[in-house]
C-alpha positions as CSV (number, residue, x, y, z in Angstrom):
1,X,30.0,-8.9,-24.4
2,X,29.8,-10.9,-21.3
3,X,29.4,-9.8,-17.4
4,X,28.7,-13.6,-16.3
5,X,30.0,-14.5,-12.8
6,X,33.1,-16.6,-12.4
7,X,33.2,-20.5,-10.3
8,X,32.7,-20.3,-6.9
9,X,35.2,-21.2,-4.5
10,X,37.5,-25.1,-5.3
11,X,34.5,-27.6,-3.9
12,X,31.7,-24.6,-3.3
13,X,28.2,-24.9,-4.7
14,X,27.6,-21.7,-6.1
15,X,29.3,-19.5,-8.5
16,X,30.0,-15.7,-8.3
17,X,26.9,-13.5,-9.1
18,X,26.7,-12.0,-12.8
19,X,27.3,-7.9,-13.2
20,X,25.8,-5.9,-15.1
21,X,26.4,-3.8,-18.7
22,X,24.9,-0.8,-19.5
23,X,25.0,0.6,-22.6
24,X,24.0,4.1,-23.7
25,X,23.9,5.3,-27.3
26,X,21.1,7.0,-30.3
27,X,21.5,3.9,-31.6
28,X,22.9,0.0,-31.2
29,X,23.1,-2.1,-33.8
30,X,24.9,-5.5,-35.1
31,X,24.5,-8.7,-34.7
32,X,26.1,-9.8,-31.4
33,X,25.0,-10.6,-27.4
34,X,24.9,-8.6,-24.6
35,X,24.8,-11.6,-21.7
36,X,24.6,-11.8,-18.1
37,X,22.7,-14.9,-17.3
38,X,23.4,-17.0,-14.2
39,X,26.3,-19.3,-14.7
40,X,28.0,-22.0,-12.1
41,X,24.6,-21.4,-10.0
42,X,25.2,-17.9,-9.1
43,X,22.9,-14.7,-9.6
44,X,21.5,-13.4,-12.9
45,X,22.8,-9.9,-13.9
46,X,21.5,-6.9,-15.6
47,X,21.3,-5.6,-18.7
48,X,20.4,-1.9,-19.4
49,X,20.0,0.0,-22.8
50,X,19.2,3.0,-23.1
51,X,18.8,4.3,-26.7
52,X,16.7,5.8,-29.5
53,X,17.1,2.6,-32.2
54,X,17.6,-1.1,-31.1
55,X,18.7,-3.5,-33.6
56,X,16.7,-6.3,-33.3
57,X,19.1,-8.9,-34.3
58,X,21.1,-8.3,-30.8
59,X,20.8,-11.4,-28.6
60,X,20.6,-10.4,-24.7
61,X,20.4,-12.9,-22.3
62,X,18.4,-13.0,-20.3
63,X,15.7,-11.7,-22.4
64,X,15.1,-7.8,-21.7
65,X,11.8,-5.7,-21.8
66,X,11.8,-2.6,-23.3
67,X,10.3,0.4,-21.5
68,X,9.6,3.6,-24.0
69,X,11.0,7.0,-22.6
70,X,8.8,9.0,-20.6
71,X,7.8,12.8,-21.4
72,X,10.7,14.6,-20.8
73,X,11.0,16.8,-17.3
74,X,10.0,20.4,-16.9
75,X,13.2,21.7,-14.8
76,X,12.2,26.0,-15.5
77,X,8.1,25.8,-15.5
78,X,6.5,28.7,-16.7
79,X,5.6,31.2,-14.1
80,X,1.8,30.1,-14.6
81,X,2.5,26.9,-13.6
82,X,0.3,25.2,-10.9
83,X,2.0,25.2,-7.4
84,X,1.5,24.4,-4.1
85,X,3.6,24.6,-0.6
86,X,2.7,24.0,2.9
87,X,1.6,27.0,5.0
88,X,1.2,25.5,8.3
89,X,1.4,22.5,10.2
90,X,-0.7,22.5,13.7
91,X,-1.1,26.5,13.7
92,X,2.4,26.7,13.2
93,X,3.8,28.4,10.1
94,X,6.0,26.5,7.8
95,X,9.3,28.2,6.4
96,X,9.2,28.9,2.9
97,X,12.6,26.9,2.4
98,X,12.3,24.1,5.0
99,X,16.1,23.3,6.1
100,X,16.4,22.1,9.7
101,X,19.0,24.3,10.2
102,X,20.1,22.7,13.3
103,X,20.5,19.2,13.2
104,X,18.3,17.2,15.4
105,X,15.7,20.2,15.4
106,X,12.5,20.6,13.7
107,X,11.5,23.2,11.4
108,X,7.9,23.1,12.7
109,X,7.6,21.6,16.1
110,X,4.5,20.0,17.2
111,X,3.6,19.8,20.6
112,X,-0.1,17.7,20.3
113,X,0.1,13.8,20.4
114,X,-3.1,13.7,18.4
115,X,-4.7,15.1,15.3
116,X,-3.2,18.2,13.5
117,X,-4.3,20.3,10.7
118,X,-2.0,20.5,7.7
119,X,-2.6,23.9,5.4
120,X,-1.5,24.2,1.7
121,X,-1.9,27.1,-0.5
122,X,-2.0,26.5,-4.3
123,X,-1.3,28.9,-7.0
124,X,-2.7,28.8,-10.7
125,X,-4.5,25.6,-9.9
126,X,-8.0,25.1,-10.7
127,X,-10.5,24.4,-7.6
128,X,-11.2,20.8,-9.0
129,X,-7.7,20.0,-8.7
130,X,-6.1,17.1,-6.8
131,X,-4.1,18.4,-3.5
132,X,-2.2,15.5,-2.1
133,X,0.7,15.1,0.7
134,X,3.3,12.8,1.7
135,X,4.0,12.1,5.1
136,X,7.4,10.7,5.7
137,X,8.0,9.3,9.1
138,X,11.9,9.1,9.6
139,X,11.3,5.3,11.3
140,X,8.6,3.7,9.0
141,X,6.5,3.5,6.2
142,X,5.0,7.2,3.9
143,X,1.6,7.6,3.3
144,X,-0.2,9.7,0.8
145,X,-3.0,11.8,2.3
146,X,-5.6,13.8,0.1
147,X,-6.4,17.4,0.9
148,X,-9.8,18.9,0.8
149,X,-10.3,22.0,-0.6
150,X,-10.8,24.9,1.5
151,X,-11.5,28.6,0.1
152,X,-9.9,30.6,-2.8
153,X,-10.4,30.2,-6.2
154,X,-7.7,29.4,-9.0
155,X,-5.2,31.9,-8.9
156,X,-5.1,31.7,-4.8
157,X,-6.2,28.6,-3.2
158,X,-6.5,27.1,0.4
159,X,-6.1,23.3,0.9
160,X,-6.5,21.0,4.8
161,X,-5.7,17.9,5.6
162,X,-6.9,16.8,9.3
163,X,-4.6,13.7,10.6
164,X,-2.6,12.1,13.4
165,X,1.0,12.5,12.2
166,X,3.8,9.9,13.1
167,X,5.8,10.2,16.5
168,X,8.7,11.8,15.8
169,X,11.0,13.7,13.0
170,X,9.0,13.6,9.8
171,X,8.5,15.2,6.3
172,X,5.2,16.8,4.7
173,X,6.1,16.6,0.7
174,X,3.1,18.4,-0.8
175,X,2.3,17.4,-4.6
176,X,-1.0,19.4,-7.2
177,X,-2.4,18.0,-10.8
178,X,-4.3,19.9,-12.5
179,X,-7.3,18.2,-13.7
């Protein structure tokens, strides 16, 4: 099978960029190529496998790497599970399901130009834990903040973070491992 890229253009340089195959089985076997290399000096395409068994005698160009599965996700964790939402940002409480219901508004405004303190509340996490948030400016660059923890004990817990948040519309994405 081939997704190479065609000739450019009668007396043009460079040829039309490779695509891409992606094949998805419990197993692929045989003896025949998978190839979207660069051809006529456009780009180099992609090849994607996603499977349980890979013959070994199937030529891709270019050469792949293979990445093993990761744990599969929890979608319905047990009611035990660590958690952890934000409470308030800058005094002010933060809904439970944080929607912006109005576009263009905020669901916790912030009236302070300068440092604000960011409250999280963890359940079934132990003290020793790691609290962390994302700030997501809408303009810009996230950054990961770490929370220190505050009072409680593992079945109720208190978490702050102290910063100076972007200018502007942003998100606070809140995130607990369990040591």
């Amino acid at each position: 099978m081939s997704a190479q890229g065609g000739p450019g253009v009668e007396f043009g340089p460079n040829g039309g960029s490779s695509g891409c195959i992606r094949v998805v089985a419990n197993t692929v076997s045989g003896t025949g190529y998978l190839d979207t290399s660069a051809v006529y000096g456009g780009a180099t395409g992609r090849t994607r496998i996603e499977c349980n068994s890979l013959a070994p005698t199937l030529n891709i160009f270019p050469n792949a790497s293979a990445v093993p599965p990761g744990q599969t996700p929890i979608i319905w964790p047990s009611d035990n599970a660590p958690t952890v939402r934000v409470l308030s940002v800058d005094g002010h409480a933060a809904p439970a399901d944080p929607a912006a219901a109005v576009a263009g508004s905020a669901d916790v405004p912030i009236q302070n130009n300068g440092a604000v303190a960011i409250l999280l509340e963890t359940q079934h996490l132990p003290t020793n834990g790691v609290v962390t948030i994302r700030l997501n400016p809408k303009y810009g660059s996230a950054s990961w903040l770490t929370a220190a923890y505050n009072s409680g004990d593992i079945n109720s817990a208190t978490w702050l973070v102290q910063t100076t948040p972007p200018v502007g519309f942003f998100t606070v994405q809140a995130r607990a491992t369990a040591p």
